[in-house]
C-alpha positions as CSV (number, residue, x, y, z in Angstrom):
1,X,15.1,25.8,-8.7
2,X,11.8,26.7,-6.8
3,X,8.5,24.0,-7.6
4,X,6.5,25.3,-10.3
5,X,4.6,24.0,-13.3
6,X,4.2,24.7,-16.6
7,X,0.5,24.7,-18.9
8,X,1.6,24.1,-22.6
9,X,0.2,23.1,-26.1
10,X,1.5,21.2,-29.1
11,X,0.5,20.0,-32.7
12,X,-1.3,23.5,-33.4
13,X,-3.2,23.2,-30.1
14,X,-4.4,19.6,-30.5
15,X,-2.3,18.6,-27.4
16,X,-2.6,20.6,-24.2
17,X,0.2,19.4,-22.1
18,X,1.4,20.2,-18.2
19,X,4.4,19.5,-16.6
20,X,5.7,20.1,-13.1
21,X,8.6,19.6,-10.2
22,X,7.0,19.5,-6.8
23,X,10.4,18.2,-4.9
24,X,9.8,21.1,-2.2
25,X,6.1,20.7,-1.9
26,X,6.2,17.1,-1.8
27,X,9.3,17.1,0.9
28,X,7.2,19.6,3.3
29,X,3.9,17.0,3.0
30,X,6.4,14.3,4.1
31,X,8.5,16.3,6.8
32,X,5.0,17.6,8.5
33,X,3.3,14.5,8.2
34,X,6.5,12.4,8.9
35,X,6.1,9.8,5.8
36,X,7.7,6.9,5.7
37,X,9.1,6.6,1.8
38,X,5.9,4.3,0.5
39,X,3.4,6.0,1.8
40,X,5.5,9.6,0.7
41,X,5.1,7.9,-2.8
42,X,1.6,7.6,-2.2
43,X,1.5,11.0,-0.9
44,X,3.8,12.5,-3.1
45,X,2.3,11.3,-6.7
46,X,-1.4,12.6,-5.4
47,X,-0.3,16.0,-4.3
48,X,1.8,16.4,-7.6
49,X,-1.4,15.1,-9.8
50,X,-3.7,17.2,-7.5
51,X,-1.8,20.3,-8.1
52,X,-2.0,20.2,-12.2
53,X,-5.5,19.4,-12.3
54,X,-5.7,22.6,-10.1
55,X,-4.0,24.4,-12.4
56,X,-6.6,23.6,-15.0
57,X,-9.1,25.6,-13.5
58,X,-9.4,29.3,-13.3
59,X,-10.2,32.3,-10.6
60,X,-11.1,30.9,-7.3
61,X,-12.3,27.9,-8.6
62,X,-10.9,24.6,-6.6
63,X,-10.7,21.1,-6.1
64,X,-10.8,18.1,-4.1
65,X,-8.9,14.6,-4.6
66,X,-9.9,11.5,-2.5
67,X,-8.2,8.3,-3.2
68,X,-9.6,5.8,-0.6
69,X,-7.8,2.4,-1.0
70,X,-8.1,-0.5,1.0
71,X,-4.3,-0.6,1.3
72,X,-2.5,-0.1,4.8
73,X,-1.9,3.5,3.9
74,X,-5.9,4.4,4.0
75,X,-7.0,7.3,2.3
76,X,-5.3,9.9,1.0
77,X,-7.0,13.5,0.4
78,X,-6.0,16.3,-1.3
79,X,-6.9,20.2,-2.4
80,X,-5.7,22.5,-5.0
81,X,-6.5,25.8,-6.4
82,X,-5.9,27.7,-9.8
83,X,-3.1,29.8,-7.8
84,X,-0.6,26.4,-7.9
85,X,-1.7,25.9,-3.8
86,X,-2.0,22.4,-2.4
87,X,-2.3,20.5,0.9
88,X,-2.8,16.9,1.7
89,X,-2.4,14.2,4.5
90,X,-2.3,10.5,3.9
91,X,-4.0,8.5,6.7
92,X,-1.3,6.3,7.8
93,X,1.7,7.4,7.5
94,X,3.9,5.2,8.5
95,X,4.2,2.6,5.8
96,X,6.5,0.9,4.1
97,X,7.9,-2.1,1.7
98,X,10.4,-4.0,0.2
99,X,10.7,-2.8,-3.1
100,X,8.3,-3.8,-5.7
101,X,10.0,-6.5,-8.6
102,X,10.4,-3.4,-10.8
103,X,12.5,-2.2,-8.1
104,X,10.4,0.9,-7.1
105,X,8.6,1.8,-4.1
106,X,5.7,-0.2,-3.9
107,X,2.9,2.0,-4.1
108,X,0.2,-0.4,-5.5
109,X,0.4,-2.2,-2.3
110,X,0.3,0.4,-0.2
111,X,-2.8,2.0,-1.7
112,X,-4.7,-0.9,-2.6
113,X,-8.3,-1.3,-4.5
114,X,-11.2,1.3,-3.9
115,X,-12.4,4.1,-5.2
116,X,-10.8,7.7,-6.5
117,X,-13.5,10.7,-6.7
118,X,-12.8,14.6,-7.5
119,X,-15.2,17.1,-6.5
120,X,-14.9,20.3,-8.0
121,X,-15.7,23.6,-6.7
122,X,-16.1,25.8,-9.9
123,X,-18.8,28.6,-7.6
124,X,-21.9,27.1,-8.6
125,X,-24.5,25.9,-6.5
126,X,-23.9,22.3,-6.9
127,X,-20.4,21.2,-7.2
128,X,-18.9,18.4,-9.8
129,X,-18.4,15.5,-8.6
130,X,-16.8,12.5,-10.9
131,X,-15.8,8.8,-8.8
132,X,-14.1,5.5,-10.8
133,X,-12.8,2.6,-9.2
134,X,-8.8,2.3,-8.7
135,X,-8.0,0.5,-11.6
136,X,-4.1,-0.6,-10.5
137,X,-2.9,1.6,-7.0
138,X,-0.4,3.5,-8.9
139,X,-2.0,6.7,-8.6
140,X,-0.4,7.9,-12.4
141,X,-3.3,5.4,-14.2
142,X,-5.7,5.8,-11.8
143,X,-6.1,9.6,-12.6
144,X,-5.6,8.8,-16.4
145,X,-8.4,6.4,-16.1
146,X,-10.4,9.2,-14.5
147,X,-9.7,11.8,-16.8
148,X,-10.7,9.4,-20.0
149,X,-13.7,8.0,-18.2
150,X,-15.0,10.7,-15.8
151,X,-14.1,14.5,-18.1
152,X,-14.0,12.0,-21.4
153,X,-10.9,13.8,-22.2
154,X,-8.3,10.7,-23.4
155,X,-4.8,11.9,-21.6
156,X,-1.4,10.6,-20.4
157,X,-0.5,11.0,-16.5
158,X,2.7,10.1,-14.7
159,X,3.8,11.3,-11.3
160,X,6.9,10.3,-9.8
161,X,8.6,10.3,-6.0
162,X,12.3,9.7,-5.3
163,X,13.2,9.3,-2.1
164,X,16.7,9.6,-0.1
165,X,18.0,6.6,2.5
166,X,17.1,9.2,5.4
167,X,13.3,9.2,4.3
168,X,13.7,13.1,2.3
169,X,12.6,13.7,-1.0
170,X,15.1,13.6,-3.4
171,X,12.9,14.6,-6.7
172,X,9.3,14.8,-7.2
173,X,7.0,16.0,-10.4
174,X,4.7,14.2,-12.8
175,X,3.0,15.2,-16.2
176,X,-0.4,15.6,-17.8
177,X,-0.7,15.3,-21.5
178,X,-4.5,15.4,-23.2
179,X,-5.6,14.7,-26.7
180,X,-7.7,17.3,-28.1
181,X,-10.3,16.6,-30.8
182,X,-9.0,17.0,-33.7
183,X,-5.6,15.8,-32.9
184,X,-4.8,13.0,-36.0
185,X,-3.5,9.5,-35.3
186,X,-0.3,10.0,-36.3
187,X,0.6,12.3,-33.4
188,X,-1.0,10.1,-31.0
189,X,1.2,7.5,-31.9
190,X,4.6,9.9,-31.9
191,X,3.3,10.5,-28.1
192,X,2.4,7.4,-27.3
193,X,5.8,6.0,-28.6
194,X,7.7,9.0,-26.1
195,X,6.2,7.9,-23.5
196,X,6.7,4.1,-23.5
197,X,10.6,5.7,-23.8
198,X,10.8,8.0,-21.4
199,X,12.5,7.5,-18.3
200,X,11.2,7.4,-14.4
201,X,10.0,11.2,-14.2
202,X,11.4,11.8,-10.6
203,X,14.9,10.4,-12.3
204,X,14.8,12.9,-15.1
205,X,14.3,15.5,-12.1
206,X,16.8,14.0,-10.2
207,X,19.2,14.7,-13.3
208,X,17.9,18.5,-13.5
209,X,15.7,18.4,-16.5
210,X,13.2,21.1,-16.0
211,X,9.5,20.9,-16.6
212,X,10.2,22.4,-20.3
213,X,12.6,20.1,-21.0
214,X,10.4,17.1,-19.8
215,X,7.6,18.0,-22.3
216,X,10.5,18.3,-25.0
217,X,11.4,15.2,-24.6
218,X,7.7,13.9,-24.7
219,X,6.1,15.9,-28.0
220,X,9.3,16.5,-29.0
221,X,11.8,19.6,-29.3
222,X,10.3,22.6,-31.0
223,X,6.6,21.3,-30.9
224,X,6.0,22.6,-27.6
225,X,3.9,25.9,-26.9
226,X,4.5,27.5,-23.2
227,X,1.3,29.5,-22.2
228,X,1.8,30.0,-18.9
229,X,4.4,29.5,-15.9
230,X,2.9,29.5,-12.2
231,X,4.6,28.5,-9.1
232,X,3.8,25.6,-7.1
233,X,4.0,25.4,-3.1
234,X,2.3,23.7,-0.2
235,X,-0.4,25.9,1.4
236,X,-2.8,25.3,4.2
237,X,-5.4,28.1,4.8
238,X,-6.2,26.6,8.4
239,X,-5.7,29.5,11.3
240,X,-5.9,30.0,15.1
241,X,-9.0,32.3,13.9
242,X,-11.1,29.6,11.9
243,X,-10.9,27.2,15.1
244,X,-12.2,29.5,17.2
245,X,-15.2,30.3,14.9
246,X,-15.7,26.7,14.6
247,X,-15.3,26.6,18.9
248,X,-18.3,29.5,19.4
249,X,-20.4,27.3,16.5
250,X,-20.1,24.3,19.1
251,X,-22.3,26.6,22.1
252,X,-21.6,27.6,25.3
253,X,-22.6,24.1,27.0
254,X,-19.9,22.4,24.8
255,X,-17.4,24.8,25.9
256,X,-18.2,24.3,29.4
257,X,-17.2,20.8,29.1
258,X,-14.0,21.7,27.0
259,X,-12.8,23.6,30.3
260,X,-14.4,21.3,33.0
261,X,-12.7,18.2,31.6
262,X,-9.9,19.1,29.6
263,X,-9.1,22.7,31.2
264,X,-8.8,23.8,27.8
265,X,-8.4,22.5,23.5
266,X,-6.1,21.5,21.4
267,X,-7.0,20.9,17.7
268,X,-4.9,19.8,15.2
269,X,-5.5,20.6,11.1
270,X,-5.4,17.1,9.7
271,X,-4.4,18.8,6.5
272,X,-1.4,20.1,7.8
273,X,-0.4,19.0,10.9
274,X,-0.6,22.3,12.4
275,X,-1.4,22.2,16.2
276,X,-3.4,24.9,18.0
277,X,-4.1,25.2,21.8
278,X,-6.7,26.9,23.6
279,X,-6.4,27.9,27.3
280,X,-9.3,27.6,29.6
281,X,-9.1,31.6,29.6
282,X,-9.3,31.4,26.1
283,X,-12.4,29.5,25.8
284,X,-13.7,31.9,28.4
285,X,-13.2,34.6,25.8
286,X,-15.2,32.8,23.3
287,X,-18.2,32.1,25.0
288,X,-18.1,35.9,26.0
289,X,-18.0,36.6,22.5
């Protein structure tokens, strides 16, 4: 079963719900960015959060995620799109624990206390920007602290990483659930209640519940309203060709130095990991053009 995510509603719309796996996309973060298994947590529960918030906007409309910790793991930055497209790196990769005294992966740690902004590119000429402190490392109630305090829309997030002896991702994928107005007390509670009982996310993965079947089990069988199916992958837009304008931008005298001291370039796309060289004939060609 390919990633992909589901955008649902319940309770005659007053619950907009999302679900998602992101094993794949979460595994191809780790294995380019070679994650150790806290910080592929870390890694892992952002990208998948990053990706449904994506999913909630429309056209070419798209988002970034900073979560900037004073943890060991540093910050952690991520995009998404409407077209279920993400990328992200983590600063420091190589971290790890003991497991927390719940027994998971101790991501708390590993992120530490700072701040968590997401600046939104909807086309306009200024772009949204909303910032709250990290209110417990987890990344899950950090974003549901965001969305209640920064979009004032009340909502339920949990994101989930499981991760195999040999450092690969076993099972990935989180929820979003959101209160609408309108929505009575009663079904709050019903949710509320479902969610205190649910188990680990990335287990219920593990187990080969799909994203439907995880939003059954939180608002219930019957009560849940697909809308829409998209598939979910990790996608860096960086290219050879985007360097190279950013290489003429820097001016012929810069260039110079490029092939006096290095006899060529080499950059590397932080978002990706993707490494791109540059002969000195190469940056010959570039100042030429």
């Amino acid at each position: 079963m390919n990633d992909y995510l589901i955008k649902a509603t319940a309770f005659n719309g007053n619950i907009r719900a999302y679900a998602i796996k992101s094993t794949d996309t979460v595994e191809e973060a780790r294995r380019r960015h070679d994650t150790w298994a806290t910080a592929s947590a870390a890694l892992g529960r952002t990208l998948t959060i990053t990706t449904m918030l994506g999913a909630m906007l429309k056209g070419d409309d798209k988002l970034t995620v900073k979560l900037e910790g004073d943890g060991p793991v540093g910050p952690i930055l991520a995009d998404a799109n409407a077209k279920g497209e993400v990328r992200g790196y983590i600063t420091n990769p190589h971290v790890d624990f003991e497991l927390n005294d719940k027994g998971k992966l101790d991501v708390a740690r590993a992120v530490g206390q700072g701040s968590l902004s997401v600046v939104k590119d909807l086309g306009l000429k200024h772009n949204f920007t909303g910032q709250v402190p990290i209110v417990s490392g987890e990344v899950s109630e950090d974003f549901t602290y965001y969305l209640a305090n920064s979009e004032q829309v009340p909502s339920a997030v949990g994101a989930g990483v499981l991760v195999n002896p040999d450092h690969t991702i076993l099972a990935a994928g989180g929820f979003i659930i959101q209160v609408m107005p309108g929505a009575d007390d009663e079904v709050i509670t019903k949710i509320e209640e479902s969610i205190a009982k649910i188990p680990p996310i990335s287990s219920l993965l593990r187990d080969g519940n799909s994203p439907e079947q995880i939003l059954d089990k939180l608002l219930g069988e019957g009560n849940v309203n697909v809308l829409e199916e998209l598939p979910v992958a990790f996608e860096c837009h960086c290219s050879k060709e985007r360097l190279e304008q950013a290489i003429k931008s820097l001016g012929n005298e810069e260039i110079d130095k490029m092939i006096e001291e290095e006899n060529g370039a080499e950059a590397t796309c932080h978002f990706c990991n993707e490494v791109y060289q540059f002969t000195a004939e190469d940056l010959e060609e570039l100042k030429t053009e």
